[in-house]
C-alpha positions as CSV (number, residue, x, y, z in Angstrom):
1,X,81.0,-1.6,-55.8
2,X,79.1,1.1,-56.7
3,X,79.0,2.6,-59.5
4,X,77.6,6.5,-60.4
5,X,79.9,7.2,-63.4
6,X,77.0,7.4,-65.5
7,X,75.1,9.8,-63.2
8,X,77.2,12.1,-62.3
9,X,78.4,14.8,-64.7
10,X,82.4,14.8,-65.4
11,X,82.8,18.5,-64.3
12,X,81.9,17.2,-60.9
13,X,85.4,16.6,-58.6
14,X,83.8,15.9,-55.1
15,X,80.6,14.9,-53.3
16,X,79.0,14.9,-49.8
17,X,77.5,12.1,-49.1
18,X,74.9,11.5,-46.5
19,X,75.5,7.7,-44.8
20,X,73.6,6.5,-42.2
21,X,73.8,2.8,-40.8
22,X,72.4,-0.1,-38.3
23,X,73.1,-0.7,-35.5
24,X,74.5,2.6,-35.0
25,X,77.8,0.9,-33.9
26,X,78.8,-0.2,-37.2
27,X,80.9,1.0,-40.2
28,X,81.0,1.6,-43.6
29,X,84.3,1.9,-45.4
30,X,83.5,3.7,-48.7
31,X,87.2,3.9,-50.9
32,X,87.9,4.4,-54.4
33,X,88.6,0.9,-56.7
34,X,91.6,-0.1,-56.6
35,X,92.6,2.1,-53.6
36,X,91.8,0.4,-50.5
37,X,94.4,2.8,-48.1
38,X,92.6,6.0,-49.2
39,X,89.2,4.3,-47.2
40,X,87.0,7.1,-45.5
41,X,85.4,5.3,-42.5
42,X,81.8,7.2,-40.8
43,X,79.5,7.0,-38.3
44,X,80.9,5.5,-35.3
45,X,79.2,5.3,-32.2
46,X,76.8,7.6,-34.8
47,X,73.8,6.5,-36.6
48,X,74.8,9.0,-39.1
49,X,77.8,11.1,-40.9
50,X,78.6,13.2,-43.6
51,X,82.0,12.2,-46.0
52,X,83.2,14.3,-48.8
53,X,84.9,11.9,-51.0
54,X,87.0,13.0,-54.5
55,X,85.3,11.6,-57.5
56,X,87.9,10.0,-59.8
57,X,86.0,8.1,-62.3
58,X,82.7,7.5,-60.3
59,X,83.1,4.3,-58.8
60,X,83.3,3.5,-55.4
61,X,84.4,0.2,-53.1
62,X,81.7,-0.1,-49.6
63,X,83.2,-2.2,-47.0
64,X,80.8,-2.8,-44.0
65,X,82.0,-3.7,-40.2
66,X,79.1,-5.6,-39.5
67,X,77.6,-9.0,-41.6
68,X,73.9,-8.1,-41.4
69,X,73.9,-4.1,-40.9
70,X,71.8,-1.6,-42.8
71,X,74.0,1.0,-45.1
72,X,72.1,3.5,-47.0
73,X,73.8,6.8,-48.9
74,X,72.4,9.6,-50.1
75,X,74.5,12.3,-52.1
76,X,73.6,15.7,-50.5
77,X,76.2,18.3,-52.6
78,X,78.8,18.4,-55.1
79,X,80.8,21.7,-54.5
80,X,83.6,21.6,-56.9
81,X,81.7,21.5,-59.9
82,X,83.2,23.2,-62.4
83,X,81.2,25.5,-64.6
């Protein structure tokens, strides 16, 4: 699990987030606790993809395809903060 709630501000209701992964086959499964059907899969075939996932309380569930892959995310916008 990871766990941004205290990083990102509560106004904040989505983000983009960058994930890119090895061997560019795998996948990551990135899914809100508790909530394993609402599960946003990337980068197939892809070493890279772009998901915008709702922020609920800031914590997030990674599931990976792959025992020994590489997973890295980087959050690259947050356009339904609320001013």
């Amino acid at each position: 699990m990871i766990d941004l709630s205290g990083k990102l501000p509560g106004s904040i209701k989505s983000i983009g987030l960058l994930v890119s992964v090895e061997p560019f086959y795998a996948r990551v499964y990135i899914y809100q606790p508790g909530f394993p059907d609402s599960s946003q899969s990337c980068c197939r075939n892809m070493p890279n993809s772009v998901l915008e996932l709702p922020v609920i309380d800031g914590r997030f569930c990674v599931r990976q395809s792959q025992p020994r892959m590489k997973w890295k995310l980087q959050i690259i916008s947050r356009p339904n903060e609320v001013v």
